[in-house]
N, C-alpha and C positions, 0 to 999 in steps of 0.2 A: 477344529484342529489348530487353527492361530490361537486362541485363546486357550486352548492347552500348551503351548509351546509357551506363553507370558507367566503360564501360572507357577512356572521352575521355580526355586529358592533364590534367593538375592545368592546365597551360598555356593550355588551348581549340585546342589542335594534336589533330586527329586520328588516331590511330593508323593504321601505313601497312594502303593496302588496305579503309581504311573508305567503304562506298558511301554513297551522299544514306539512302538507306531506315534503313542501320544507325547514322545519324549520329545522326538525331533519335531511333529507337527506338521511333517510332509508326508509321512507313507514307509514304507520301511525301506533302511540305509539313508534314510534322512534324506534324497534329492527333489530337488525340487521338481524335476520331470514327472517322479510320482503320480506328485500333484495335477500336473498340466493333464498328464494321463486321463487321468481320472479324470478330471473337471470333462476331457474332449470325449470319452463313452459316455459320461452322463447328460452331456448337453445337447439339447435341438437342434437344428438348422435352421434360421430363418425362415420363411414363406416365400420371401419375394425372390430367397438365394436357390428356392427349391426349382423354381421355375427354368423350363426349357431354353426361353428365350431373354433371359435376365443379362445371360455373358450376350448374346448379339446386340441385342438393345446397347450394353455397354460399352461396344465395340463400335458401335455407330459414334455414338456421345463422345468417345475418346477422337473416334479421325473429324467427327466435327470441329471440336474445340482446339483440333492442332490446323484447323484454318487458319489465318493472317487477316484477312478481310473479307466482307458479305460477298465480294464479286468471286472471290475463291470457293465459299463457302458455295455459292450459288452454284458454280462450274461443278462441283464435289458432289452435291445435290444431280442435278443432272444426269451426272455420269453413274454415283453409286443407288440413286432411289430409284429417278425414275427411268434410266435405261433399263434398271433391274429390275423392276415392274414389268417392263416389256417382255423381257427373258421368260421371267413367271407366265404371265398369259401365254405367252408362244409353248412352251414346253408343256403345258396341260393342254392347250388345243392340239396340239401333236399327238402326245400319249392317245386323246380319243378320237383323235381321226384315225392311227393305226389301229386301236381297239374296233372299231367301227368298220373300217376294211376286214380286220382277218377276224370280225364274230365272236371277239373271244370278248370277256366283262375283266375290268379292270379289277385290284382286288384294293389296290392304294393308290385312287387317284392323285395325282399332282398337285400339290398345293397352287391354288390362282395367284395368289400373293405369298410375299414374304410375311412372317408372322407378325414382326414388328413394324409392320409397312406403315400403317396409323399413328401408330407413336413415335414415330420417325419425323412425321412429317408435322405431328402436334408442336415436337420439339424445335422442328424446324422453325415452324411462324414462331414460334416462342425467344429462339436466338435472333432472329432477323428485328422485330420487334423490339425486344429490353435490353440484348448486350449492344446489336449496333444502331439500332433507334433508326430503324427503316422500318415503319408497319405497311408502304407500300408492297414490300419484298413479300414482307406475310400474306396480305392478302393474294398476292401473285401467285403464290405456292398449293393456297386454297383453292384459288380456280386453273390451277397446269391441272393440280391434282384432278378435281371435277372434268376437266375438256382432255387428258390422255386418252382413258376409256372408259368402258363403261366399266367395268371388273375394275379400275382402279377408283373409279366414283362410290360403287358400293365400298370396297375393303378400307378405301383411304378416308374416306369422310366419315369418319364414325361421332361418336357424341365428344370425344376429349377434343376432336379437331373443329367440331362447329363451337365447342367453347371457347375456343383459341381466338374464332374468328369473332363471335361476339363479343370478343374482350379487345380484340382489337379496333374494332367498328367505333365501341363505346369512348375507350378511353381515348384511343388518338384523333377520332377523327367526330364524336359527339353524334355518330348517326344512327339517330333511332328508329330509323324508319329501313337502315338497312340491319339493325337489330330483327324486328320484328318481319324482314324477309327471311329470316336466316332460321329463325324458330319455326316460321310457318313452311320455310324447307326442309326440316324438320320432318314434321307432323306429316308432308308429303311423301316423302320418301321413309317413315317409317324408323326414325333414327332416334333413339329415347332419351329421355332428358333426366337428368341424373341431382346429386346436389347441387353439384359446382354450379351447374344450370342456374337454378332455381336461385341460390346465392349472387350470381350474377346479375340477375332477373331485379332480386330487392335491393343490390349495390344502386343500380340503375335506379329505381324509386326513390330511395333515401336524395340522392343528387339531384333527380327531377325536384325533386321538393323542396328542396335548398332553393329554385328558383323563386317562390314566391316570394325571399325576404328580397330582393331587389326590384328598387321602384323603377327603373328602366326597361323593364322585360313589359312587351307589348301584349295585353291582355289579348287578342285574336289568335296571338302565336303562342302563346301558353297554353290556350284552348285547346288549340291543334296537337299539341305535343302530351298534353293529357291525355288526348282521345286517341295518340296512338299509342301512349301507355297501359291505358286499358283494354285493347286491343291483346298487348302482349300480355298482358294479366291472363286472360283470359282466354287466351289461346296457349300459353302454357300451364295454366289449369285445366284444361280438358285433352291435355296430350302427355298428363301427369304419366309415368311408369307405373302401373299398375301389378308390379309381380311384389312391392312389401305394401303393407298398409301404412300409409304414414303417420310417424309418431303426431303425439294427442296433442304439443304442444304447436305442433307445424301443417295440423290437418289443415286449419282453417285457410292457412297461405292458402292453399289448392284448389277451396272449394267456391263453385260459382253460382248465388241465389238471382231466380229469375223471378219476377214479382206472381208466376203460379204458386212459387213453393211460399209463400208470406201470407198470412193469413189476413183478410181484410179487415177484422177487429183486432187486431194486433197491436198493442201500443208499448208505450217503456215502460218499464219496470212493470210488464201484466206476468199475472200468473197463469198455472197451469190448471186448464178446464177443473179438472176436479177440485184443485183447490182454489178453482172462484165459485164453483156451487157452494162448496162448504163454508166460505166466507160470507156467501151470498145469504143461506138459511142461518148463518148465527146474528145476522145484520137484521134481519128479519126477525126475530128472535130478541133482542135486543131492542128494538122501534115496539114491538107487542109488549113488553114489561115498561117501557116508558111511558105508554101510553093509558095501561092499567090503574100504574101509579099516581098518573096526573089524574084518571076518573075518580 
């Protein structure tokens, strides 16, 4: 339609065959609402705008960010998370202790939690953390969350928020050894490890390895810090998410070989049985015409 509107006469003569619609280039009567029109019945909605919980989610982020300070922030937390946490649990244990007295079956139980209760709180170590450079604060919020209850341990600890914590652990505070509790609380509690995970997982190697070009780093403590790398290797290898297959180029991150799966005749660059029989009888094959030839 714009490039019909460009294509008039330098003149204001129309080009032959131009209708009222192609003339103006917006739609007929020439407004540009038309247009808008049109474009708003033809267009999608977003994904992330379709969701239930997109405007609350938003709504938290907006009275976060109009805090002043962490200690505001903290108070705000407090009063709008996890007091609201509390509300939630009590009003579904209500609902079914009335259900429960008068026999009757609930038909929609009470939500335990606020939907956005995880990402709430992901957000939270996340502010406390990079805008006011307190990763104390963060880790504080991971473990209120974990010691409230137990309904907020399940719903609030979910996999966005042990990432948070692993990222915090790593970068402010270099502790790998509370990396690798955090994964294997994880694996415990049954809490699935995603990319962000596994991207964090080789952040943390790439760095580990950066250590060996410094001749000051003590060969026993590099040791140490290897063996609990591979620990996490390898305990986030066998707590991989199993519901996609992972692509071909990232299986191998995952997979963990134990000296049964290796074959004892195994060497570099060997080939595959069949094609060392075949190699084997043309070599053979080969040594018998040399040999003819020299008789």
């Amino acid at each position: 339609m714009i490039f019909n509107k460009r294509s008039l006469d330098h003149d204001g003569t129309d080009p032959p065959g131009t209708s009222k619609t192609e003339k103006t280039g917006f739609g007929e009567g020439g407004n540009i609402d038309d247009l808008v029109g049109r474009l708003k019945r033809h267009s999608r909605p977003l994904r992330w705008a379709q969701e239930p919980t997109a405007d609350l989610l938003d709504q938290k982020k907006e009275q976060m960010m109009s805090c002043n300070s962490d200690k505001e922030l903290l108070q705000w937390a407090q009063r709008e998370i996890f007091d609201e946490s509390r509300r939630y649990e009590e009003a579904a244990r209500k609902a079914i202790e009335i259900a429960t007295q008068e026999k009757t079956s609930l038909k929609h139980l009470p939500s335990l939690q606020s939907p956005v209760y995880p990402r709430v709180i992901a957000h939270l170590m996340r502010t406390f953390r990079d805008h006011y450079g307190d990763p104390n604060l963060a880790l504080f919020i991971f473990h209120h969350t974990q010691k409230l209850s137990i309904i907020s341990y399940v719903f609030g600890c979910s996999t966005e928020v042990y990432n948070e914590l692993i990222k915090t652990r790593w970068d402010c505070f270099r502790d790998l050894q509370g990396v690798y509790n955090a994964i294997d609380e994880m694996k415990v509690n049954g809490v699935p490890l995603d990319s962000v995970t596994q991207k964090l997982i080789e952040t943390i190697r790439h760095e580990v390895g950066s250590l060996e070009l410094r001749p000051d780093v003590d060969q026993e403590a590099q040791q140490t810090v290897w063996a609990v790398l591979n620990k996490i290797e390898h305990l986030a290898a066998s707590h991989t998410e199993k519901k996609a297959e992972p692509r071909l180029w990232d299986k191998w991150k995952s997979e963990v070989l134990s000296e049964g799966d290796i074959d004892s005749d195994w060497a570099f660059d060997d080939w595959l049985p069949e094609e060392r029989e075949t190699a084997t009888r043309k070599r053979k094959a080969l040594n018998t015409r040399r040999a003819l030839s020299r008789a």
